[in-house]
C-alpha positions, 0 to 999 in steps of 0.5 A: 513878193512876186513882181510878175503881172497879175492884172491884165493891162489889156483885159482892162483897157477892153472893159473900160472901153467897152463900158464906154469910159475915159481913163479920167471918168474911171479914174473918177468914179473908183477914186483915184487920182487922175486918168494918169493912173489909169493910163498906167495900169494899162501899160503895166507900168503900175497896178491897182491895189486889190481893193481898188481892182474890186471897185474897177470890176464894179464900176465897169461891171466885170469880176476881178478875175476877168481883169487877171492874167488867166492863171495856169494851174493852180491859182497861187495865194496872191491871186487868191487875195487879189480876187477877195480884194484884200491887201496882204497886211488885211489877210496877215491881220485877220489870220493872226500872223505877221505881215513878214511871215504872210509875204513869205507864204504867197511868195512860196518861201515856207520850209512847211505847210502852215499849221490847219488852224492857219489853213482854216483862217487863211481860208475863212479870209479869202472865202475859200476852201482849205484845200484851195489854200493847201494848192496855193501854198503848194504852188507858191511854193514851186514858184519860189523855188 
C-alpha cells in the first residue's frame, strides 16, 4: 500500500479550528479516542481511517476531499476509496476479490488491467465511473513503477 499522505494534517487543523472545535471536542463527537489522536492526525504522525474522515467532514462540515492533499492528475485508486469512505477489505468484499489482490491494485502492482465485471464493481463501490477507475488503475500503476 502507499505510505505517502493523503490526509492534509493542515487542511485539518483549519477546518477544526475555523469550526470553532478542540482536538478532544472533535475527537469526541466523531468517536474516537481523545484529542491525542486528533493532535496526531495534525502532525502526520497517524491518519484517520476513511470511515472516520467522512464522520470528521461531517462534523465540521467539510467534504472529504477538502481534508486531502490536492491530487495531481488523475486521482489514484486510494483516493478514490478514501473519498467513498471505505476501508480496502470493505472495497475487496463488495468487489469479490481477496484483500491481497485489492492492495495490490491500489498499490499499482497489477501485470493487467482487471477484467470489466471487476471494473464495473470497483465502480458501483466507489460511486464512480468505469472510466475513472480505468485512470486510477493506470495511475497506481505508473506510481508503482
Amino acid at each position: 500500500m502507499q505510505t505517502d499522505p493523503l490526509v492534509d494534517p493542515q487542511a485539518l487543523r483549519d477546518a477544526r479550528v475555523k469550526a470553532g472545535l478542540t482536538q478532544h471536542e472533535l475527537a469526541r463527537l466523531v468517536g474516537v479516542a481523545g484529542g491525542e489522536r486528533v493532535s496526531r492526525w495534525e502532525r502526520s504522525a497517524s491518519v484517520p481511517r476513511a470511515e472516520v474522515l467522512h464522520r470528521i467532514a461531517d462534523v465540521l462540515n467539510v467534504t472529504s476531499a477538502d481534508l486531502l492533499v490536492p491530487a495531481t492528475g488523475d486521482p489514484d485508486l486510494r483516493r478514490l476509496r478514501v473519498l467513498a469512505g471505505l476501508s480496502a477489505r470493505q472495497v475487496a468484499e463488495e468487489t469479490h476479490v481477496s484483500v491481497p489482490t485489492y492492495a495490490r491494485w491500489e498499490s499499482g502492482q497489477l501485470d493487467r488491467m482487471p477484467s470489466q465485471v471487476a471494473l464495473q464493481a470497483l465502480a458501483k463501490v466507489l460511486g464512480v465511473g468505469v472510466d475513472e477507475v480505468r485512470a486510477a488503475l493506470t495511475a497506481a500503476r505508473r506510481g508503482g513503477e
